[in-house]
C-alpha positions in Angstrom: 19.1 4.6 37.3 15.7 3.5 37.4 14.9 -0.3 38.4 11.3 -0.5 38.2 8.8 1.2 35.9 4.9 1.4 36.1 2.4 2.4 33.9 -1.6 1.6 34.4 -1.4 -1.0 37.3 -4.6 -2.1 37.7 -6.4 -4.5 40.3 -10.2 -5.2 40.5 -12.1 -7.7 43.2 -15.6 -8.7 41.3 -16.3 -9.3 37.8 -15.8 -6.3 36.8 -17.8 -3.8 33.8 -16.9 -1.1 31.5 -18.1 1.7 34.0 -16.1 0.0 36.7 -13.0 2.7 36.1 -15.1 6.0 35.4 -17.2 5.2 38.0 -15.1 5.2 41.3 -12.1 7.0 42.1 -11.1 10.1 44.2 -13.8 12.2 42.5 -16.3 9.7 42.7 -15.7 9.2 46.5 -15.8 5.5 46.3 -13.7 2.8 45.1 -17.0 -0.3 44.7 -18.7 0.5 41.3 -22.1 1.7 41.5 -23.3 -0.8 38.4 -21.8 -4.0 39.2 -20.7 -3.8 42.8 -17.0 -4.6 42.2 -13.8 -2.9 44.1 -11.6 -1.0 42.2 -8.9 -1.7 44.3 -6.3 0.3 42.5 -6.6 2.0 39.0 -4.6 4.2 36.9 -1.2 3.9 39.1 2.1 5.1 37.5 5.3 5.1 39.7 8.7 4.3 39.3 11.4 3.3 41.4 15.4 4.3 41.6 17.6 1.7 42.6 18.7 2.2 46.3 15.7 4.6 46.9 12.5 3.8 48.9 9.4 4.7 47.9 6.7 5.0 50.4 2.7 4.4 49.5 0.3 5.9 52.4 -3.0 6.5 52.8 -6.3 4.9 55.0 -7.5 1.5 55.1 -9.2 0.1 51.7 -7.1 2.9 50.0 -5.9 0.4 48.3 -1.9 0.9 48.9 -1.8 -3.2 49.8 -3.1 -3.8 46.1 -0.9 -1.9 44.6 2.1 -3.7 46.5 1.0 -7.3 45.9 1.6 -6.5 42.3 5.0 -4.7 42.5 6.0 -7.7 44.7 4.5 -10.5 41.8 2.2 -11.8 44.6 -1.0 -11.9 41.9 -1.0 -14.0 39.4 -2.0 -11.9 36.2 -5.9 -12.8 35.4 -8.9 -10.7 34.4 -8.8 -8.3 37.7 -5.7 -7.2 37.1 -4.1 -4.8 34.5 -0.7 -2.9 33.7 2.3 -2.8 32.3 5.8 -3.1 35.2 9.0 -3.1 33.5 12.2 -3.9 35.2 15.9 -3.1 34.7 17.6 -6.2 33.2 14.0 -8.3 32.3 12.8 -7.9 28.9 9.1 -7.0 28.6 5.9 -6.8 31.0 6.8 -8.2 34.4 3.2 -8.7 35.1 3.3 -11.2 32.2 5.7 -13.9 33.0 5.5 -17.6 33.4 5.2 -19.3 36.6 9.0 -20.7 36.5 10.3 -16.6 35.9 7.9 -15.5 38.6 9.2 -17.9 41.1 12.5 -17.3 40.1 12.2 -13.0 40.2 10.4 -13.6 43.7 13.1 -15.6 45.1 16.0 -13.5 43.8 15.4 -9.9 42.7 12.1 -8.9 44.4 11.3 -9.5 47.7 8.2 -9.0 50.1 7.9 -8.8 53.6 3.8 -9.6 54.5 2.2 -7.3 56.8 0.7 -10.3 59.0 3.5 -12.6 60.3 1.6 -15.9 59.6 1.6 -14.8 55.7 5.1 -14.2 56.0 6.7 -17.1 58.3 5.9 -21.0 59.5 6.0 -20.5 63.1 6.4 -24.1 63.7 9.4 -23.3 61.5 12.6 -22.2 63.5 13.8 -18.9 62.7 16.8 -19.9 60.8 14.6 -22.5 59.2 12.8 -19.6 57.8 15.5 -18.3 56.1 17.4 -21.1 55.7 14.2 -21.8 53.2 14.5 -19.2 51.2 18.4 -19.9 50.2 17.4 -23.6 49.7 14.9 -22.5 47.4 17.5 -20.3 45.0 19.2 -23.4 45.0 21.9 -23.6 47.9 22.8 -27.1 49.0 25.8 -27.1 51.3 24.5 -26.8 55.1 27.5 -25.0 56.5 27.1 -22.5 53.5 23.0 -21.8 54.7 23.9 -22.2 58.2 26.6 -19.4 58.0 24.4 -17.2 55.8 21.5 -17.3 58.4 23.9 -15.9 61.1 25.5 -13.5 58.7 21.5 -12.3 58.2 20.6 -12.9 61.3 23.0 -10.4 63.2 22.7 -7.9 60.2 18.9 -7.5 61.3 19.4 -8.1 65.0 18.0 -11.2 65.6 19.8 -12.8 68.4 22.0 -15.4 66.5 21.5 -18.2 69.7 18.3 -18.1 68.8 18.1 -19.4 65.4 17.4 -23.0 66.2 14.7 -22.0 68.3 10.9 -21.9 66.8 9.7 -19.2 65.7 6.3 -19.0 67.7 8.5 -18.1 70.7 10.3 -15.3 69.3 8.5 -11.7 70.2 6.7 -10.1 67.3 9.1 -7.7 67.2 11.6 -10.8 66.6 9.9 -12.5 63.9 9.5 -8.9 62.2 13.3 -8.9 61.8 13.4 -12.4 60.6 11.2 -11.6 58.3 13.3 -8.9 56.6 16.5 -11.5 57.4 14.3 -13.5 54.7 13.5 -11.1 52.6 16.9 -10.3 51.8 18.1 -13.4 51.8 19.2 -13.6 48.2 20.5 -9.9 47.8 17.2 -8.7 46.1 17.5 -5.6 44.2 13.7 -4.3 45.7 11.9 -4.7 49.3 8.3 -4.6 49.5 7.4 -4.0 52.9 3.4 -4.0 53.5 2.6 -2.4 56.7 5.7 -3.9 58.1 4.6 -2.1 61.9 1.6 -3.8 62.3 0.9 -5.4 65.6 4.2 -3.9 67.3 4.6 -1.8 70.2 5.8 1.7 69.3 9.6 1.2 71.2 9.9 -2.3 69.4 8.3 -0.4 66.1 11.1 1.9 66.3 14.2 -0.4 66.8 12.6 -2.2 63.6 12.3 0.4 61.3 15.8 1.8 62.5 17.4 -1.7 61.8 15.8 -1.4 58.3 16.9 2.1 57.4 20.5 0.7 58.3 20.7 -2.0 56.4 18.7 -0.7 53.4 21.9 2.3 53.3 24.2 -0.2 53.8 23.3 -2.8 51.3 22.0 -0.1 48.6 18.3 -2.2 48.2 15.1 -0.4 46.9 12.3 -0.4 48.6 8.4 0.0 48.5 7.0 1.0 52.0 3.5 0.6 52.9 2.0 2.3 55.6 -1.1 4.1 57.0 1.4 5.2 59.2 3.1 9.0 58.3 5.4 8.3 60.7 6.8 5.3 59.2 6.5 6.6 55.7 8.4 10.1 56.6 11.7 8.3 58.2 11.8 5.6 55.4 10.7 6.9 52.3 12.7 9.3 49.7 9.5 10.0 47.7 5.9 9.0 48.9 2.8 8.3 47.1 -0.3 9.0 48.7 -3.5 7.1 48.0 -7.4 7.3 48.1 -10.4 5.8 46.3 -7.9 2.9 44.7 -6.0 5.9 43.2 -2.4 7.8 43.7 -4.0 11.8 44.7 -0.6 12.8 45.2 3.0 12.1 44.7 6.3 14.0 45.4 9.3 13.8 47.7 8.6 13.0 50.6 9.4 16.0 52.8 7.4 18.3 50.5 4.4 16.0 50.5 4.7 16.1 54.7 4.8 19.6 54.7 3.2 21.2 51.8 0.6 18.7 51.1 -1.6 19.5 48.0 -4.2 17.5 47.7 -7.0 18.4 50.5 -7.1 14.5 52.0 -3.3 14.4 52.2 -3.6 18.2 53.9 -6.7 15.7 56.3 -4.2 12.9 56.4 -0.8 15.1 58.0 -3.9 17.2 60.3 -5.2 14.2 61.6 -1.5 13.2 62.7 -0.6 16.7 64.3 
């Protein structure tokens, strides 16, 4: 069954003007229109998403794969630059258009985003299980024990060290506050994970333990997901399908094994060379 649906999404950075879209793009080679200087961050981008499958979105830097995330994940508020249509199993009409009260209440439930920099994603001043422990409290739990024993049910589900949970955060490792951050993230039993870049800044044994941890539980509690990555690496042991992006466009899209090894497009073909 599908759980999300997207048709059109659309992000700009600038004012923005009516050449904006037919000006940049994969065949244009650019993503910053040549008229008004804006940055078509992401235009034209259709996907869907199956409930329990991950989805993985690669491509460079400035490809514009982080755009497109922010809005699956309801992290822009809807305003000029941004565009689309994202409907969602079980919410009536255009995600993209709800209040501030629904918003809050889909990002603290249903959909869920883990921030590829650690200081976007946690209070490191926080402790760890204060960081989780904030994201209950905010979908309305109120008895301690009931938080408390949901932090260490979260915690040793993502393998953070349970004594640990009354400690601050800023003395965890990175590869620590990584897992805390997905013990956050699924906090609530969201039906979709958007995970943006969620290596970043790890060490490729620790980058490995955290990707296993989330392949594990993402089987074992049946969440979607949207992966994020430059990385193919990441994206090939994560993601069911991939998108691949360029220019603030999706140049090709397709399960993810095929896309690895019988790329189409020639910059996915550069991408998977470049790795090899």
């Amino acid at each position: 069954m599908t759980l999300l649906e997207a048709e059109g999404l659309q992000t700009v950075y600038g004012d923005g003007c009516p050449q904006c879209i037919d000006s940049t793009g994969d065949r244009a080679g650019t993503n910053q229109c040549p008229h008004c200087g804006s940055v078509v961050a992401c235009a034209e981008a259709d996907l869907s998403v199956r409930e329990g499958e991950v989805l993985g979105i690669v491509g460079e830097s400035g490809s514009g794969k982080s755009s497109l995330a922010e809005q699956l994940a309801l992290e822009r508020d809807p305003d000029a630059t941004t565009a689309g249509v994202v409907d969602y199993a079980g919410h009536e009409g255009n995600l993209l258009d709800v209040d501030y009260e629904t918003r809050h209440d889909l990002r603290t439930g249903d959909i869920a985003l883990v921030h590829q920099h650690i200081r976007d994603g946690l209070n490191l001043e926080f402790t760890g299980g204060g960081n989780v422990a904030e994201k209950l409290l905010s979908a309305g739990w109120r008895s301690y024990e009931d938080v408390r024993d949901r932090v260490r049910e979260l915690f040793a589900e993502t393998e953070v060290p349970v004594a640990r949970m009354d400690d601050p955060t800023s003395t965890y490792s990175g590869g620590m506050q990584r897992r805390v951050q997905i013990a956050r993230a699924l906090a609530n039993d969201p039906e979709l994970v958007v995970l943006d870049e969620p290596t970043t800044g790890l060490d490729v044994s620790v980058q490995a333990r955290v990707l296993d941890m989330f392949r594990r539980v993402q089987r074992e509690e049946g969440v979607a997901a949207v992966v994020v990555s430059h990385d193919l690496g990441v994206v090939r042991l994560l993601a069911d399908r991939t998108l691949v992006m360029r220019h603030g466009r999706i140049v090709e899209s397709g399960l993810t094994d095929r896309v690895m090894e019988d790329p189409h497009h020639e910059y996915t073909q550069t991408l998977i060379n470049s790795v090899i």
